[in-house]
C-alpha positions in Angstrom: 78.6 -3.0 -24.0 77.7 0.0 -21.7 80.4 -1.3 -19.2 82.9 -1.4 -22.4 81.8 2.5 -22.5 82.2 3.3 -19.8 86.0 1.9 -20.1 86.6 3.5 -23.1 85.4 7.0 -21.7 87.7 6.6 -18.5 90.7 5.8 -20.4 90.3 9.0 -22.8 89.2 6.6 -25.9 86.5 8.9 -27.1 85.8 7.7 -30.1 85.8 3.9 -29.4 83.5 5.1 -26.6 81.3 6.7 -29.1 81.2 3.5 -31.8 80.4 1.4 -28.8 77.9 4.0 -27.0 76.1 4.0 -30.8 76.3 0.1 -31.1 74.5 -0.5 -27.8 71.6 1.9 -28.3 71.0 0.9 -31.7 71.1 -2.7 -29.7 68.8 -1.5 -27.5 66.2 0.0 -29.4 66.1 -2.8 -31.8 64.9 -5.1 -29.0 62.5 -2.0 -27.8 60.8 -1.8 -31.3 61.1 -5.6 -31.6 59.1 -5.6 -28.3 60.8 -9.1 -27.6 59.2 -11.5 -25.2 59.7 -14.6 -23.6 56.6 -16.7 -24.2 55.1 -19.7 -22.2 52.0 -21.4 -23.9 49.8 -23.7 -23.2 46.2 -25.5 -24.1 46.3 -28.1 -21.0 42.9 -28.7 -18.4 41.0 -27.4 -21.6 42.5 -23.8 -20.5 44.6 -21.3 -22.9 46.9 -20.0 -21.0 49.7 -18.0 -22.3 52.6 -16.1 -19.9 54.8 -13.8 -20.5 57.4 -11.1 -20.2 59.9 -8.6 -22.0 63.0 -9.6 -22.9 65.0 -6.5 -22.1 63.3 -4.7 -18.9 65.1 -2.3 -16.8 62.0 -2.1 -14.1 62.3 -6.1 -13.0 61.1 -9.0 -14.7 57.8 -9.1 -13.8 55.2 -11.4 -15.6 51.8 -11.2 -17.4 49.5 -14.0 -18.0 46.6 -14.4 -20.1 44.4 -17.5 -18.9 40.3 -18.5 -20.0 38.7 -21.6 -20.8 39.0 -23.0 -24.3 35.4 -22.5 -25.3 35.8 -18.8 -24.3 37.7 -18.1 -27.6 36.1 -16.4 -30.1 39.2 -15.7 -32.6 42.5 -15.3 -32.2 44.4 -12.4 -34.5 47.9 -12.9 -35.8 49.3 -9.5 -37.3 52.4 -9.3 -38.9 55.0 -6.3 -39.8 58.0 -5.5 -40.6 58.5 -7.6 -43.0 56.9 -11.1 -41.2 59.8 -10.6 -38.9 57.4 -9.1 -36.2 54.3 -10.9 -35.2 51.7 -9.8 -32.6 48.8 -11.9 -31.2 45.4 -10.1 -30.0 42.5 -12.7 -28.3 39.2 -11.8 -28.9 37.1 -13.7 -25.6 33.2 -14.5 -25.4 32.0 -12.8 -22.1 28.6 -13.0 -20.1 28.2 -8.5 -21.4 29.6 -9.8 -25.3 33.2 -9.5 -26.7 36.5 -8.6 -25.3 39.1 -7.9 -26.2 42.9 -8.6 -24.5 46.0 -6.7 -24.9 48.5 -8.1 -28.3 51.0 -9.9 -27.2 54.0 -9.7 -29.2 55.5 -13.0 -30.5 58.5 -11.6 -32.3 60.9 -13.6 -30.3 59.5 -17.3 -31.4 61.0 -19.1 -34.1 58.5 -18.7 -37.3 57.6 -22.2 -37.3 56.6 -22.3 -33.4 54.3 -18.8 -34.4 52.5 -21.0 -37.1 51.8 -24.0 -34.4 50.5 -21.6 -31.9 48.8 -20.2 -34.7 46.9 -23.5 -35.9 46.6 -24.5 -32.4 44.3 -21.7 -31.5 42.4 -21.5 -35.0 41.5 -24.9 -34.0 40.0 -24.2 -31.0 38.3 -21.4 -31.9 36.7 -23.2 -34.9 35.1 -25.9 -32.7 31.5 -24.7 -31.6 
């Protein structure tokens, strides 16, 4: 859409330019609010390990990674917004010095029925003793 733009501009089409300059940032500040991420979860080895990374990133594609044993989980916190359509997940940890807390994730970019699996998964593990 920028390239398109970009087009428009350099063949005097200003206000196809304009329409199409609006289009992409609204585009790309949906995606910004959204906070859209690729997700990679898993419970394997007794281990919670979830990966991750933003959808749209203009600094590189770099990864995070949240990994700890499955006892370790105290609770895990689904909060929704805008509407359901926006989900974020915060994990609370058992440590040797008490609680801690990790960064929300945001797990707007999963289908609503693959949120609620994670989310049963993980209530069920932190409801064993």
């Amino acid at each position: 859409m920028a390239i398109l733009a970009l087009l428009f501009f350099l063949l005097n089409l200003i206000a196809p330019a304009l329409i199409t300059l609006g289009a992409f940032s609204l585009w790309f500040l949906f995606f910004q609010f959204a906070d859209y991420q690729f997700i990679e979860f898993s419970t394997e080895n007794n281990r919670i390990r979830l990966r991750y990374y933003k959808a749209i990133s203009f600094g590189g594609t770099s990864f995070n990674e949240i990994e700890f044993q499955n006892t370790a989980l105290k609770k895990a916190v689904f909060e929704n917004s805008f509407f359901g359509k926006n989900t974020d997940a915060t994990f609370f940890i058992r440590t040797n010095k008490g609680v801690a807390e990790y960064p929300s994730v945001s797990l707007s970019a999963l289908k609503k029925d693959d949120r609620l699996k994670m989310a049963d998964v993980l209530n069920s593990i932190s409801a064993t003793p």
